[in-house]
N, C-alpha and C positions, 0 to 999 in steps of 0.2 A: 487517422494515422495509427499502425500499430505498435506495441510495443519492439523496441529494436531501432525506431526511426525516430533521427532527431528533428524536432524543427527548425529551418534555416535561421534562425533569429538566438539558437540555444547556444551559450558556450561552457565547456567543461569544466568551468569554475561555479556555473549560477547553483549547485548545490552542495559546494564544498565545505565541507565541517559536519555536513547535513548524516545523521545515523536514519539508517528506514529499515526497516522489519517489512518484510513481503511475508504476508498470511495468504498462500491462495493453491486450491489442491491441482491445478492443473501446471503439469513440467512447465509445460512449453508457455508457458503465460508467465509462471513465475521468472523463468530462466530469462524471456524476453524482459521483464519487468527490472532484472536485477541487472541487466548487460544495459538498458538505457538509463537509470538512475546513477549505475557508475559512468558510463559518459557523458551525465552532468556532473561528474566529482564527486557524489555521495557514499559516505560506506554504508554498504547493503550488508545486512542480517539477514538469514533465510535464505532462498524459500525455505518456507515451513507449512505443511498441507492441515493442521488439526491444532485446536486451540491450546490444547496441554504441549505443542509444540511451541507454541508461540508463547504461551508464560514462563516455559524455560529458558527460551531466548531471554526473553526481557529480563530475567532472573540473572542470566551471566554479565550483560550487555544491553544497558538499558537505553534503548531508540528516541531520537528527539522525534520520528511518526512512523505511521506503520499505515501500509497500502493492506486494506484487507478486504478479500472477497467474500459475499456473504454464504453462499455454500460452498462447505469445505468437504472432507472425504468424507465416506459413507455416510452422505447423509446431516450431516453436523452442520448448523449454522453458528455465524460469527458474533449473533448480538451480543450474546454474556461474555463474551468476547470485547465488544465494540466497548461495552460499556466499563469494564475492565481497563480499559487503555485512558478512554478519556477521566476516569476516575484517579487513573496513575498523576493525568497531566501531559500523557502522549497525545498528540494532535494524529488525527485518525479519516485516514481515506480511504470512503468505501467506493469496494468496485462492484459491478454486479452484468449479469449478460438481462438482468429482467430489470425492466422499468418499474415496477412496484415494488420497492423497499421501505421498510416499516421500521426507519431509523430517525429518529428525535432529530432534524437539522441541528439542537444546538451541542447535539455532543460529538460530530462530524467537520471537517473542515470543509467537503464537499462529497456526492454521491457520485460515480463519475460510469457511464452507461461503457460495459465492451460493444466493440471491440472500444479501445481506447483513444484519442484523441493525444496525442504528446502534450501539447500545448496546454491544455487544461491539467494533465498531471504536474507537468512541473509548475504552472500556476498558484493550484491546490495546496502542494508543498510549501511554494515561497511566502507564503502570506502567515 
């Protein structure tokens, strides 16, 4: 399922109260990202494509988790990133289009393979 499409089972309250921070450099993945997180009720932060973006978010407006993909623009990855967040106490989901991520399961709530699955995002979140 991509991002934009809800699962039949979803309703627009299962993430209400819920703050996310989308960290991810591509438009169309964030933009999809932040139109189905608000129609499960959550307030989205972001998108934000570069990690000095995303510490200033958290800086104004600090997210109960944050969707982050692990390459971000020119080049930049997210781990001093990743570990940043859960350091915070932000509960932290990586996205990635590669199956080899070299991210500590315990400082991740989950890894979650593009394209995206709904059903497992919003899962990832609730728990």
């Amino acid at each position: 399922m991509a991002p934009g499409e809800e699962p039949s089972d979803a309703r627009p309250s299962d993430l209400g109260g819920l703050c996310v921070l989308v960290v991810d450099d591509s438009w169309h993945v964030g933009i999809g990202l932040k139109s189905l997180l608000k129609s499960w009720g959550a307030e989205v932060v972001g998108p934000v494509a570069t990690t000095a973006e995303a510490v200033r978010i958290v800086s104004e407006r600090r997210p109960d988790a944050a969707v982050v993909d692990i390459n971000l623009r020119d080049g930049e990855k997210s781990y001093g990133l990743i570990d940043w967040l859960h350091a915070e106490g932000i509960r932290v989901v990586v996205i990635s289009g590669y199956d080899n991520v070299s991210v500590a399961p315990k400082k991740v709530a989950a890894i979650l393979q593009k394209p995206l699955r709904a059903e497992l995002l919003l899962a990832s979140l609730r728990s």
